[in-house]
Residue, then its C-alpha position, 0 to 999 in steps of 0.5 A: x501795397x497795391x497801386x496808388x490808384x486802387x484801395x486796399x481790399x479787404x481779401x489783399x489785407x487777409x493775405x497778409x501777415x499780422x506783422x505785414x499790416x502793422x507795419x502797413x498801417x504804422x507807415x499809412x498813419x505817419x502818410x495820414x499825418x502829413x496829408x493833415x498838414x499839407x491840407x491845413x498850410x494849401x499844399x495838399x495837390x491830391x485830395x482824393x489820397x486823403x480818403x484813400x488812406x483813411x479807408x486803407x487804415x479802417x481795412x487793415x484795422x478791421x482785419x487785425x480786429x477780426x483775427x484778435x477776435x478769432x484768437x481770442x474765440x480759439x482762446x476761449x473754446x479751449x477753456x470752455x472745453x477743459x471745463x467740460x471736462x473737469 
């Protein structure tokens, strides 16, 4: 992940492997968690990390998202061919 200070952009996210940002985005969720917590009992120091992850989270899932869609069009095209053909 790139520095604490700097979002996840989007072309960063893309380079990554499907594992990488599964990963990524399970250890970003369990981080999101405990900033609730923290937040909710007053210990939470820096507030500004709280919408940090929040949008590293939407990056990564909007870049699973549109590579699900991909493959799923990829998917498709070939059924459509092979209709065409019969």
């Amino acid at each position: 992940m790139p520095g604490d200070n700097a979002f996840l952009r989007g072309e960063d996210a893309r380079a990554k492997t499907t594992d990488e940002l599964v990963d990524q985005l399970t250890d970003l969720k369990k981080e999101q968690f405990n900033l609730r917590f923290q937040r909710a009992t007053g210990q939470l120091e820096n507030t500004a990390r709280v919408r940090k992850v929040r949008k590293d989270i939407a990056v990564i899932k909007t870049v699973l998202g549109a590579r699900r869609f991909a493959e799923t069009r990829k998917g498709a095209g070939e059924d459509e061919a092979k209709n065409a053909q019969a």
